[in-house]
BAVEXLUM-110978 format. One record per residue: x, y, z of N, C-alpha, C, O in turn. Coordinates in Angstrom, 2 decimals. Each point is the difference from the previous one (the first is absolute). Last residue first. Layout:
BEGIN
[[X Y Z] [X Y Z] [X Y Z] [X Y Z]];
...
This chain:
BEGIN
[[12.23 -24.27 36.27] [-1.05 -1.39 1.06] [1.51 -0.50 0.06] [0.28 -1.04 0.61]];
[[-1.08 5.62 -2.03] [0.13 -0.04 1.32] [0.22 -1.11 0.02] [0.39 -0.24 1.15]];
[[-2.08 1.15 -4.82] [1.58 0.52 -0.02] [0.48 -0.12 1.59] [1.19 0.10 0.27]];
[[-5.90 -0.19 -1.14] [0.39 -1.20 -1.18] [1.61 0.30 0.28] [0.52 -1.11 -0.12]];
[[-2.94 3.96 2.28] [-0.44 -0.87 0.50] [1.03 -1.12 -0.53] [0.75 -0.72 0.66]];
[[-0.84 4.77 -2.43] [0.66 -0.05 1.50] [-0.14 -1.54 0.60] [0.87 -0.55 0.66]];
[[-3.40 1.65 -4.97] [1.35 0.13 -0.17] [0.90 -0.58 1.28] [0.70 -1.01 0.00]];
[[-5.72 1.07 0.71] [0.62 -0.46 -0.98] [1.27 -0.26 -0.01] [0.48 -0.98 0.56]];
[[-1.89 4.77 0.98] [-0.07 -1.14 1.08] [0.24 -1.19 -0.52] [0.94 -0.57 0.56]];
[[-1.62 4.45 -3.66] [1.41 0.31 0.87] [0.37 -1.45 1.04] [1.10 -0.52 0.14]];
[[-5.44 0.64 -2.29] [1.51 -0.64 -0.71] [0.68 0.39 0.34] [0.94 -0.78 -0.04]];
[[-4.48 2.83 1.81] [0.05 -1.71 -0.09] [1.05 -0.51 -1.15] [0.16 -1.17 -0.36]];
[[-0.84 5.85 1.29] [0.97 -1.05 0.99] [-0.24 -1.14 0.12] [0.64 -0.79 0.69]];
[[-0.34 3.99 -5.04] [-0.89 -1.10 0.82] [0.79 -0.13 1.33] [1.21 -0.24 0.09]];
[[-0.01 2.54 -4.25] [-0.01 0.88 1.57] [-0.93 -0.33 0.95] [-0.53 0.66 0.90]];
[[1.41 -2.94 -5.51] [1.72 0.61 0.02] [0.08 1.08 1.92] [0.93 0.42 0.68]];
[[-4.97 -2.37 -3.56] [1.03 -1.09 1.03] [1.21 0.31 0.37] [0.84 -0.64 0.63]];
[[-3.81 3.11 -3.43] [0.20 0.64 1.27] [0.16 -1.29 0.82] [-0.20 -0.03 1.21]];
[[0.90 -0.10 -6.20] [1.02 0.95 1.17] [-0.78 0.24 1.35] [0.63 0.65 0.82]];
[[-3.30 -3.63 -3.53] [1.53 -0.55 -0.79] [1.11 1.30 0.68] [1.16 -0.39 0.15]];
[[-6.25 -0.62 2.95] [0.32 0.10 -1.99] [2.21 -0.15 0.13] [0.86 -0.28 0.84]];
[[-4.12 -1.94 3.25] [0.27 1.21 -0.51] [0.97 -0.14 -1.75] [0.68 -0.77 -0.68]];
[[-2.57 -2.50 4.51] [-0.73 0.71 -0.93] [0.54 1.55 0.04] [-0.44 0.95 0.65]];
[[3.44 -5.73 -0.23] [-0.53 0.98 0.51] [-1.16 0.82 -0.33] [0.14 0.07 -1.22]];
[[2.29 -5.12 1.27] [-0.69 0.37 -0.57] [-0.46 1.60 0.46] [-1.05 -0.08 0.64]];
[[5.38 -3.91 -0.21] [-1.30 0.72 0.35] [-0.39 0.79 -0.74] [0.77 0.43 -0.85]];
[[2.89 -4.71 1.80] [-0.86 0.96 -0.84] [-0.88 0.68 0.56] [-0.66 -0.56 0.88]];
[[5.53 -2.61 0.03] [-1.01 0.45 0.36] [-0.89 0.95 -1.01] [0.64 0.63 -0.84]];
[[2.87 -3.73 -0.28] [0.13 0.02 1.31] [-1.24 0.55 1.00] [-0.37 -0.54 1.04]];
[[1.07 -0.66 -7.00] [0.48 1.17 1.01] [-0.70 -1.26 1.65] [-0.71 -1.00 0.01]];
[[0.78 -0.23 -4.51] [1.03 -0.38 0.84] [0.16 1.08 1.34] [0.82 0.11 0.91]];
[[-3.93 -0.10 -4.50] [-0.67 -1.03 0.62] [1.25 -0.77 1.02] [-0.09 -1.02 0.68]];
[[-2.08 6.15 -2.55] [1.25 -0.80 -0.27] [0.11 -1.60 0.85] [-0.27 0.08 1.20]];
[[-2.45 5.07 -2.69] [-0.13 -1.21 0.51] [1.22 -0.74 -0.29] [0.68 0.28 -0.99]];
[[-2.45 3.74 -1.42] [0.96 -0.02 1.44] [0.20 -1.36 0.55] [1.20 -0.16 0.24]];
[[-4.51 0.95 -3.63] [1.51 0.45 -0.31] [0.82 0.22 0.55] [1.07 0.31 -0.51]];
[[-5.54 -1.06 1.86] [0.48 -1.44 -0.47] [1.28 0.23 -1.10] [0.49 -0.90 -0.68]];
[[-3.00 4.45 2.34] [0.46 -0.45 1.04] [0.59 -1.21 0.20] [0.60 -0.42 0.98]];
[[-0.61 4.75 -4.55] [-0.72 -0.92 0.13] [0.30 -1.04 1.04] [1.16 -0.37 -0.18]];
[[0.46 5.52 -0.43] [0.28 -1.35 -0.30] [-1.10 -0.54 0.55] [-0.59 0.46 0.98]];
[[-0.22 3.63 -1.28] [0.84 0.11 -0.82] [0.54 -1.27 -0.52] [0.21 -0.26 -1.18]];
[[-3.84 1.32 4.50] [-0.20 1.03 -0.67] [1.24 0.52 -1.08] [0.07 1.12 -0.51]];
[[-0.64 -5.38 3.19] [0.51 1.63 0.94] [-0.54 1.01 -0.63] [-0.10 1.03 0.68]];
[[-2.61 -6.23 -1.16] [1.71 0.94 -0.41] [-0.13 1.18 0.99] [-0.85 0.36 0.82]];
[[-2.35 -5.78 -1.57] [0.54 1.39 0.79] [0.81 0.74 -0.87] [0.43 -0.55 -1.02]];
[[-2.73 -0.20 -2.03] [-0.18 0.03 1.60] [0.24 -1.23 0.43] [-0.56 -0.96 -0.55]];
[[2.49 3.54 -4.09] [-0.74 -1.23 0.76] [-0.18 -0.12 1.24] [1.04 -0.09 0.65]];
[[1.18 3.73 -4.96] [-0.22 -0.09 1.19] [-1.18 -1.19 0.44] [-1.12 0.24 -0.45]];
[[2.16 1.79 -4.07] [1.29 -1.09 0.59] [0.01 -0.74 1.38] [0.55 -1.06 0.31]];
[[-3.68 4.68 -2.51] [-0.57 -1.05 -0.61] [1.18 -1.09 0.21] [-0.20 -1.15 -0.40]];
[[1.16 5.59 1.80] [-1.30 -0.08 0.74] [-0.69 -1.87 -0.24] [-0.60 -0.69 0.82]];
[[4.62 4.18 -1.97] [0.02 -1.13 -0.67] [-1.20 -0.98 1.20] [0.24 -1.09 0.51]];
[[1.10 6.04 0.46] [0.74 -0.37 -1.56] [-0.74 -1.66 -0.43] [-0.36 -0.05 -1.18]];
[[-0.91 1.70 5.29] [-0.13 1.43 -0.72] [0.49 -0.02 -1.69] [-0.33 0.62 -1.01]];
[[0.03 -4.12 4.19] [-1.02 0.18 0.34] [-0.43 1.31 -1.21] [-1.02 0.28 -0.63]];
[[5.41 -1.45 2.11] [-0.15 -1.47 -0.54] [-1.63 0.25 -0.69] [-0.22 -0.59 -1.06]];
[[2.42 3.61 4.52] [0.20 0.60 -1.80] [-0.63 -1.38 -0.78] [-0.53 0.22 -1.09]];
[[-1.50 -0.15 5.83] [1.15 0.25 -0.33] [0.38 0.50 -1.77] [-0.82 0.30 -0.87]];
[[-2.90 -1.59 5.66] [0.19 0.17 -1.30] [1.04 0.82 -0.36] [0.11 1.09 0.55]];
[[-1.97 -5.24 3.65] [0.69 1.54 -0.89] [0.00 0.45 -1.64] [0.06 -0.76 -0.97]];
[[0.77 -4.18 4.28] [-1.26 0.88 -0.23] [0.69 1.61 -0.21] [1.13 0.43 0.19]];
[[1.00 -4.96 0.55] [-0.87 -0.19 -0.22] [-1.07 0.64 -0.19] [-1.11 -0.49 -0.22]];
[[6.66 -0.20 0.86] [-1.29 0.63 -0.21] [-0.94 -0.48 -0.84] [0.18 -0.42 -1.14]];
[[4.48 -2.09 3.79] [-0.83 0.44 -1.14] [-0.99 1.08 -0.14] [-0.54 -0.34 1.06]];
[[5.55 -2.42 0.87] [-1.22 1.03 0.38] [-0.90 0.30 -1.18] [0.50 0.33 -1.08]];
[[3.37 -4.49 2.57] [-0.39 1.13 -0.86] [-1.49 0.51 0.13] [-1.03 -0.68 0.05]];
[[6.12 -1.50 2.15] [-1.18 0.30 -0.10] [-1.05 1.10 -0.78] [0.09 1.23 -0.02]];
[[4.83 -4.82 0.23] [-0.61 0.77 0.32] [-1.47 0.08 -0.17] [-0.65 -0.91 -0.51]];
[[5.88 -1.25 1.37] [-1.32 -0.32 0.97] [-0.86 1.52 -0.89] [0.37 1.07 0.48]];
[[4.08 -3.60 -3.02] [-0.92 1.28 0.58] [-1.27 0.10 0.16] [-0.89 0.10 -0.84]];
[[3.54 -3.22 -1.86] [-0.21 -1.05 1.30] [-0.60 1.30 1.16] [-0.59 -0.27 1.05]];
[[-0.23 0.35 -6.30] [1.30 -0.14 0.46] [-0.51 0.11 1.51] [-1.14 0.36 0.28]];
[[-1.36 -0.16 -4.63] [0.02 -0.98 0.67] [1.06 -0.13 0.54] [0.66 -0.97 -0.38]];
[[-4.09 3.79 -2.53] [0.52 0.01 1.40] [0.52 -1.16 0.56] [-0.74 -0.59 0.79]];
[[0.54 2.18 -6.06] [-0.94 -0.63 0.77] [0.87 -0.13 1.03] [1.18 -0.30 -0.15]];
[[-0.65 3.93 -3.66] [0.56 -0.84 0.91] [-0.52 -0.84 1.01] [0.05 0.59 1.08]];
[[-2.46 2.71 -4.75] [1.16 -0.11 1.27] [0.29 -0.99 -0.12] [-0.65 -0.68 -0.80]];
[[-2.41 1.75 -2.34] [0.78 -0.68 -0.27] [1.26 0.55 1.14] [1.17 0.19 -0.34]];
[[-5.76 2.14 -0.16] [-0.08 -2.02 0.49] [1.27 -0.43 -0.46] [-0.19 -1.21 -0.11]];
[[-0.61 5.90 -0.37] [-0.68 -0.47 -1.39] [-0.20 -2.04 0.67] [-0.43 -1.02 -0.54]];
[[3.17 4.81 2.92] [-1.41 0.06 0.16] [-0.91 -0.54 -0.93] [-1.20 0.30 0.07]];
[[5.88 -1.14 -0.28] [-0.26 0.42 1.11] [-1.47 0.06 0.07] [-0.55 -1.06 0.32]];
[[3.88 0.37 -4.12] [0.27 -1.14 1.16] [-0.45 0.72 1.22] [0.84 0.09 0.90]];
[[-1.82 3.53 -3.73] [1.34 -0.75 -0.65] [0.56 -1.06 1.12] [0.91 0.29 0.77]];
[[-4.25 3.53 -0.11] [-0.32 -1.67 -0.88] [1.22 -0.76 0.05] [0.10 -1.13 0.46]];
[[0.64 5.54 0.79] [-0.12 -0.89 1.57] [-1.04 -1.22 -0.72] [-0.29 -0.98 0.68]];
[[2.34 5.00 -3.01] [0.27 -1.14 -0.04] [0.16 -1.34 1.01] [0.78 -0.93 0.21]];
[[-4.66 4.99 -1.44] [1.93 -0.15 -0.53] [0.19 -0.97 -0.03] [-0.74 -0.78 -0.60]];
[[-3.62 2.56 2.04] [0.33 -1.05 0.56] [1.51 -0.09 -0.55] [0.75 -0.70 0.67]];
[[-3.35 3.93 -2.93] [-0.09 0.09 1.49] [0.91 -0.97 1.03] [0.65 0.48 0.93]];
[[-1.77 -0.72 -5.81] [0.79 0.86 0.20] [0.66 -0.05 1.21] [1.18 -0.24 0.22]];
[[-4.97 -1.60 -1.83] [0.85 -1.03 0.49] [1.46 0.77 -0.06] [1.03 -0.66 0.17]];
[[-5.54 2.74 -1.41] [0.20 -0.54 1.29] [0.96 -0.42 0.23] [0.32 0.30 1.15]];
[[-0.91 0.71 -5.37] [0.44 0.90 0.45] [0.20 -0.32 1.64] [1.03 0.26 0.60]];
[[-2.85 -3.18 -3.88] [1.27 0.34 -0.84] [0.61 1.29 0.94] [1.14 0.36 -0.29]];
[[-3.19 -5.17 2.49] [-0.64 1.33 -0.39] [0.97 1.14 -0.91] [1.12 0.10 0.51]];
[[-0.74 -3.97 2.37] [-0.32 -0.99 -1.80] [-0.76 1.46 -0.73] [-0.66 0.11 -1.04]];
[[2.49 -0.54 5.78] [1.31 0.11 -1.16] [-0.27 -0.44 -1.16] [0.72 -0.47 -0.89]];
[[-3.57 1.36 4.31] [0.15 1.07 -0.17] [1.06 -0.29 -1.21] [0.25 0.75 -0.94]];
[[-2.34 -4.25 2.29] [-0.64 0.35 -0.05] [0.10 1.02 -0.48] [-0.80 0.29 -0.89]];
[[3.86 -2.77 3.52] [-0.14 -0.63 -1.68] [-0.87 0.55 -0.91] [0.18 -0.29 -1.18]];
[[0.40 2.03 6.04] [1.04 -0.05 -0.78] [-0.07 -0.55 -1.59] [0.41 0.57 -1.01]];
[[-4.25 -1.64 3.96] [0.14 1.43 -0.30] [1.12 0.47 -0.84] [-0.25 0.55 -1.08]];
[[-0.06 -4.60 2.64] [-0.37 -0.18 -0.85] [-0.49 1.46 -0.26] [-0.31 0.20 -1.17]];
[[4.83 -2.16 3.37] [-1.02 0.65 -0.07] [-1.05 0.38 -1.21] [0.42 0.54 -1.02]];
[[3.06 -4.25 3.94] [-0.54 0.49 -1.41] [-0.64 0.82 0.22] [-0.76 -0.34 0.91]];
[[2.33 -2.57 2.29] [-0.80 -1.07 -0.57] [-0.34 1.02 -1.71] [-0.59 -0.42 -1.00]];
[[2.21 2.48 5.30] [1.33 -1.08 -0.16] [-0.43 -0.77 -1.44] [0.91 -0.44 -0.70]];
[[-2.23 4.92 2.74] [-0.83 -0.95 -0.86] [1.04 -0.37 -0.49] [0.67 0.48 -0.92]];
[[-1.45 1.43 5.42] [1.37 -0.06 -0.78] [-0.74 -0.55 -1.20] [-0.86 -0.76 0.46]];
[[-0.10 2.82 3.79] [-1.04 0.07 -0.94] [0.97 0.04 -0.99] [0.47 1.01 -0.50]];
[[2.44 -1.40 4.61] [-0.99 0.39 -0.13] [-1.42 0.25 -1.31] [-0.52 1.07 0.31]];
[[4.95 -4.10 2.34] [-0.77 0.40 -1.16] [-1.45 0.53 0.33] [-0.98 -0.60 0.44]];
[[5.71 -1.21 2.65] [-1.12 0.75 -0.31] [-0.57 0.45 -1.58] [0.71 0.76 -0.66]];
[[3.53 -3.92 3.05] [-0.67 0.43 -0.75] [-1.42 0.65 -0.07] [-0.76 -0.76 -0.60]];
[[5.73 -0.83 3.86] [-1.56 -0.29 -0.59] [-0.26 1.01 -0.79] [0.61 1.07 0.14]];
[[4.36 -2.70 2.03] [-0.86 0.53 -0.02] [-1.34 -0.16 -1.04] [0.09 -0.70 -1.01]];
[[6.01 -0.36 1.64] [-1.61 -0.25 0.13] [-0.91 0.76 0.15] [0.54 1.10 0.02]];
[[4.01 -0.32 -3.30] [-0.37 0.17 1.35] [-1.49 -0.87 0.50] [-0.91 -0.04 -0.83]];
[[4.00 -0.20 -3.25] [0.65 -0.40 1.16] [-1.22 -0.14 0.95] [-0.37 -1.04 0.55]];
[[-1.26 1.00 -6.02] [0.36 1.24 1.41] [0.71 -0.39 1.69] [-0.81 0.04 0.93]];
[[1.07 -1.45 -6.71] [-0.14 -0.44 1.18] [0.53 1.15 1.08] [1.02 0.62 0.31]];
[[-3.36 -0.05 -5.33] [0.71 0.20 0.89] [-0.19 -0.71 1.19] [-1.11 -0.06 0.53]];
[[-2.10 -0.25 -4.59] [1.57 0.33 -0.13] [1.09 0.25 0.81] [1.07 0.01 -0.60]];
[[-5.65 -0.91 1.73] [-0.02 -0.71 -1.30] [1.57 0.18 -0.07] [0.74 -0.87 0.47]];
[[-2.47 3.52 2.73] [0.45 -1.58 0.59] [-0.17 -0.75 -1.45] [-0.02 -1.21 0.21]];
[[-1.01 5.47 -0.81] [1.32 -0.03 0.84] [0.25 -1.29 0.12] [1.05 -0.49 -0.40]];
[[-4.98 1.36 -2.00] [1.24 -0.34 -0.48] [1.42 -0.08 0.39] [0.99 -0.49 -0.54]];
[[-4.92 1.10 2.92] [-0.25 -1.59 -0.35] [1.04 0.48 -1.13] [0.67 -1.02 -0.16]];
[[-1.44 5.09 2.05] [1.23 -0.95 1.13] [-0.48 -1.32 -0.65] [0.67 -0.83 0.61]];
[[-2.84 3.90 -2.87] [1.82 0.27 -0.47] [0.41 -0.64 1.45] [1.20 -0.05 0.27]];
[[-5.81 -0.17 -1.23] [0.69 -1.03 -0.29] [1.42 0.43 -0.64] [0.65 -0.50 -0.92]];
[[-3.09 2.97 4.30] [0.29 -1.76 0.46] [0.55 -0.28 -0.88] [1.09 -0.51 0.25]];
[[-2.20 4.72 -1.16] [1.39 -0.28 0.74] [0.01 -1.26 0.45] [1.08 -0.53 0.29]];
[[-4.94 2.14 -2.16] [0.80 -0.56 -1.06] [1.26 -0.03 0.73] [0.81 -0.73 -0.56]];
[[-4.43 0.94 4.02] [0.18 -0.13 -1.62] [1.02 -0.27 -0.80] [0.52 -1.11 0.05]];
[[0.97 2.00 5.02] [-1.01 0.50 -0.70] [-0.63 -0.18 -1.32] [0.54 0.78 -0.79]];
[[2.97 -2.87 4.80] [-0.17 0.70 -1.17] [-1.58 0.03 -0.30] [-0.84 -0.86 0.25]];
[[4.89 -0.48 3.34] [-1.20 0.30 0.15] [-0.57 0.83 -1.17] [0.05 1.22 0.13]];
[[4.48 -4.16 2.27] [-0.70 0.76 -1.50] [-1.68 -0.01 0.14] [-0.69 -1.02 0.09]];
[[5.49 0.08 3.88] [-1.12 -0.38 -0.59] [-0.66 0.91 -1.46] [0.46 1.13 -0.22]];
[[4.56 -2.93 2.58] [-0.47 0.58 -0.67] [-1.50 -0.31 -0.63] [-0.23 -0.75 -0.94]];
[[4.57 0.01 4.76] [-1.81 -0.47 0.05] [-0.28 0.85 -1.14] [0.02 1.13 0.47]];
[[4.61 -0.19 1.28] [-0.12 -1.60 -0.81] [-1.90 -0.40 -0.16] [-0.42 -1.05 -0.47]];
[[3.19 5.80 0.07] [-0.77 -0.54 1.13] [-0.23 -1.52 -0.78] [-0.31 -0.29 -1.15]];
[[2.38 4.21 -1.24] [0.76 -1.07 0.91] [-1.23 -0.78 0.83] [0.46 -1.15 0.08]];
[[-0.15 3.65 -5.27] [-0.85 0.00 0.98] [0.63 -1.12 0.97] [0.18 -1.15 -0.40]];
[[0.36 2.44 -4.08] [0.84 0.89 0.81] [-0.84 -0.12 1.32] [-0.29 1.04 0.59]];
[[-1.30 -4.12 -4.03] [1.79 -0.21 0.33] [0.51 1.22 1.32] [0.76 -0.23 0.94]];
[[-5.19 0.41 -2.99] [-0.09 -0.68 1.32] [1.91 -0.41 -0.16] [0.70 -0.09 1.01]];
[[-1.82 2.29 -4.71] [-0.67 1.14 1.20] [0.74 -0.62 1.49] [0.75 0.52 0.83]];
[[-0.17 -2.62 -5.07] [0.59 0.65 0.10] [-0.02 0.94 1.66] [0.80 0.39 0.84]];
[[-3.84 -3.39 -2.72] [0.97 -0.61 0.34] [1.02 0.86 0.27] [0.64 -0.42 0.97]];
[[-4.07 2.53 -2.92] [-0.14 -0.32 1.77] [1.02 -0.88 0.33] [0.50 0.23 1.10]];
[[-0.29 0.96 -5.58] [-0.20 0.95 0.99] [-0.18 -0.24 1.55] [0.53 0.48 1.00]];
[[-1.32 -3.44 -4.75] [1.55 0.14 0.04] [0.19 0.93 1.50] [0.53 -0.36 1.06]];
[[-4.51 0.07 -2.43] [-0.01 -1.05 1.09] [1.52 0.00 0.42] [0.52 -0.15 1.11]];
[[-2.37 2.77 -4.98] [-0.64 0.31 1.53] [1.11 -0.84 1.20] [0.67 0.47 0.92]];
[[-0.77 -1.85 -5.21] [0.87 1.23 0.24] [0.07 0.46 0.90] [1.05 0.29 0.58]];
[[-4.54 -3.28 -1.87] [1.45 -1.00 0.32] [1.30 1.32 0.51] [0.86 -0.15 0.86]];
[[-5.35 1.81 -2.03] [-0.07 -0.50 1.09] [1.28 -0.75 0.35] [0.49 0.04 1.12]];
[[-0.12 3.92 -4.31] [-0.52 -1.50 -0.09] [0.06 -0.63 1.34] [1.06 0.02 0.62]];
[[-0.74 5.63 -2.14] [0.97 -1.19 0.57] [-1.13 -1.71 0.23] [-0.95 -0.10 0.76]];
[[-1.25 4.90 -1.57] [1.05 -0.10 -0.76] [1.34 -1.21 -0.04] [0.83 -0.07 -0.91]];
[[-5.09 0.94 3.69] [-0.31 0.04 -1.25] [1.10 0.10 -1.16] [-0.26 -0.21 -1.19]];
[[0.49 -0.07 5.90] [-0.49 -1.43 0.09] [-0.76 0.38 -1.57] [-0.80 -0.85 -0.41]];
[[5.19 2.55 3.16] [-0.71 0.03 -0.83] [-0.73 -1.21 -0.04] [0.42 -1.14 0.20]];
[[1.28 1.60 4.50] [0.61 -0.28 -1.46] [-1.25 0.77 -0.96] [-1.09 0.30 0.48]];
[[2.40 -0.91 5.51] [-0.66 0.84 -1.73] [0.85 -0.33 -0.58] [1.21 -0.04 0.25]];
[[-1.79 -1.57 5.05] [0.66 -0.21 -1.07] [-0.85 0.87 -1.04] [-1.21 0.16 0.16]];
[[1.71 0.33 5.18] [-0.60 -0.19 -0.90] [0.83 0.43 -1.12] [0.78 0.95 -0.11]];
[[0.15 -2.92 5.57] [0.11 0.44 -1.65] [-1.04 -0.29 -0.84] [-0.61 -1.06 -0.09]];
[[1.11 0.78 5.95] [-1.02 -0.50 -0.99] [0.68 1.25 -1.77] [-0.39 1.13 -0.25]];
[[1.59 -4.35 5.49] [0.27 1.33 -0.53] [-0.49 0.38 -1.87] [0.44 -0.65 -0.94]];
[[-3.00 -0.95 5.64] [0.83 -0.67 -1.17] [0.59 1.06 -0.54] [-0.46 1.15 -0.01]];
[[-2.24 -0.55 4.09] [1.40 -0.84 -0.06] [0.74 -0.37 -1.00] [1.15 -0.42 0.08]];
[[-6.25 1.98 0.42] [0.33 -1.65 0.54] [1.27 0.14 0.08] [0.43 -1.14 0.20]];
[[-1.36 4.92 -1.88] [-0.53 0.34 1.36] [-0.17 -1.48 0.69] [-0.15 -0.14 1.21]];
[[1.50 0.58 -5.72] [0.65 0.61 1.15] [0.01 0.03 1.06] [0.97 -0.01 0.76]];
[[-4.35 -1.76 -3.80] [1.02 -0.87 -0.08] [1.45 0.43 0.97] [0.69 -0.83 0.60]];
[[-4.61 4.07 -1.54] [-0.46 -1.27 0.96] [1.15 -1.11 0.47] [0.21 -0.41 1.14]];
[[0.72 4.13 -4.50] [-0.48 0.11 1.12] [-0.26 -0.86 1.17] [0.61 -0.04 1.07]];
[[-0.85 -0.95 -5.63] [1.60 -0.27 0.65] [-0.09 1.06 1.18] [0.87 -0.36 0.79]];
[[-4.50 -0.34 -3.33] [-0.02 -1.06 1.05] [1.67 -0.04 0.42] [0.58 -0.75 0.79]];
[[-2.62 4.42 -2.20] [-0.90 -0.35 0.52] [0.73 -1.39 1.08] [0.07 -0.24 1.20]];
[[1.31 3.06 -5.62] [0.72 -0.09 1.27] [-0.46 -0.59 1.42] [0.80 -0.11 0.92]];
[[-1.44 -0.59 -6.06] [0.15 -1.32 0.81] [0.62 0.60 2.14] [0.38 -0.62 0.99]];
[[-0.95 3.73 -5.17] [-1.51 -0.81 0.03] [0.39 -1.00 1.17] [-0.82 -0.12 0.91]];
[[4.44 2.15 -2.80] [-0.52 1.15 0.67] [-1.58 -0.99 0.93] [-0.33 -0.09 1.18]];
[[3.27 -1.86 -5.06] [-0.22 0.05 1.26] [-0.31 0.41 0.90] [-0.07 -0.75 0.98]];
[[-0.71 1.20 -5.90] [1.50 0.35 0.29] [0.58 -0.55 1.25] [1.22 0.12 0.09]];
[[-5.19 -1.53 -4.48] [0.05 0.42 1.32] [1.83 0.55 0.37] [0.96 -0.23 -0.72]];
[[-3.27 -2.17 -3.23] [-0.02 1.33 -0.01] [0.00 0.66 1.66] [-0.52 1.08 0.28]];
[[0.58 -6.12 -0.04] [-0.19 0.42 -1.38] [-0.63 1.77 0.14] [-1.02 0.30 0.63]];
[[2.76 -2.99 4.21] [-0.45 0.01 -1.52] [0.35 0.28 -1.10] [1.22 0.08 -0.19]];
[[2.05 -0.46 5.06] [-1.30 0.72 -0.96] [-0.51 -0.24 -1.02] [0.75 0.09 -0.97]];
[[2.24 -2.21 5.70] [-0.14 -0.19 -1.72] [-1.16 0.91 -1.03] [-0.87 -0.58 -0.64]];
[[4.17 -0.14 5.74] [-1.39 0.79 -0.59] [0.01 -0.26 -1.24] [0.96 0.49 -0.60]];
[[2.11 -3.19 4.50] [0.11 0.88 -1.07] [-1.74 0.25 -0.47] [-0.92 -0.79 0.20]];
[[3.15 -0.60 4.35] [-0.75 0.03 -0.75] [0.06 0.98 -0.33] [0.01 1.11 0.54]];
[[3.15 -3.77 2.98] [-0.10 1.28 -1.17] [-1.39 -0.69 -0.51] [-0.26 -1.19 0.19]];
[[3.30 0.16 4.88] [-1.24 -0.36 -1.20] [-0.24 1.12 -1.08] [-0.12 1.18 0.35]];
[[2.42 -0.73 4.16] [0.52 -1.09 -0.58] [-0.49 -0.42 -1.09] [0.65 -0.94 -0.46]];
[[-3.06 2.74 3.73] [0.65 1.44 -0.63] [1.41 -0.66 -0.91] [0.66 0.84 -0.62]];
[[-3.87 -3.61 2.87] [-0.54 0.34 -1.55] [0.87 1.10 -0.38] [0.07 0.43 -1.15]];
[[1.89 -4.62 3.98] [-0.83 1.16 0.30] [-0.39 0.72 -1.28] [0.61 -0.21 -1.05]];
């Protein structure tokens, strides 16, 4: 039964979770019992990060543990499963993850003051040097395809159609994932889509 089922919340880059209450809302109101995770995502290294959630999901009993992340929080769960064996089963959600690099990210970090901004979420994370996806976790990844975002406002000449208005849409992509889609909406207001709430429910339900 899903009240038997955890999904964890994974937040972006300069974000706190507050943003993601939308869909852990929704995710409640399916039954799940739904945690949200925070880490520094400008002061602590994505691998650091990840220490963190391993940590997180230890204090956590329910044997179904799902991850539903946001941007740069996908790729602190592609280092979870890089470094840690997680007991529990369960699926993967990625939301506008630029699993593949961000060319905005590489963009702002070749700038002497821009690349301030971003800390230390380069460091094996948004620069293309994650962790390539290849552990036996059913998941699915969501994309944007329309909007305008900081990507648009800072680094306008990084951005390739399609994108969200932050990541580029062929930076999400992943050729092991399980399922994909494509939404038109920019890089946060997938965060209060119900077409990706349905998505999510859908994909975690099967």
């Amino acid at each position: 039964m899903k009240n038997k089922e955890a999904v964890i919340l994974i937040h972006g880059l300069w974000m706190k979770g507050p943003e993601l209450f939308y869909i852990r809302y929704k995710l409640w109101r399916q039954g799940y019992k739904v945690y949200q995770f925070h880490y520094s995502s400008l002061f602590k290294t994505v691998e650091e990060n990840a220490t963190k959630l391993y940590q997180f999901v230890s204090t956590i009993d329910e044997s179904v543990i799902h991850f539903v992340a946001h941007s740069l929080g996908g790729i602190v769960v592609s280092h979870l499963f890089q470094h840690y064996e997680i007991k529990q089963t369960g699926k993967v959600v990625m939301i506008a993850t630029p699993l593949n690099g961000s060319a905005v990210a590489a963009y702002l970090s070749q700038k002497k003051y821009l690349k301030y901004i971003l800390g230390k979420s380069i460091i094996k994370g948004l620069l293309g040097d994650a962790p390539n996806w290849s552990y036996k976790r059913e998941i699915c990844v969501v994309a944007g395809i329309k909007g305008i975002g900081i990507g648009y406002l800072l680094a306008n000449s990084a951005l390739q159609v399609p994108n969200d208005g932050t990541v580029n849409l062929h930076e999400t992509q992943l050729e092991r994932a399980n399922e994909s889609h494509e939404v038109p909406r920019s890089h946060f207001l997938l965060l209060v889509s119900n077409e990706v709430v349905k998505i999510i429910v859908k994909f975690l339900g099967k």
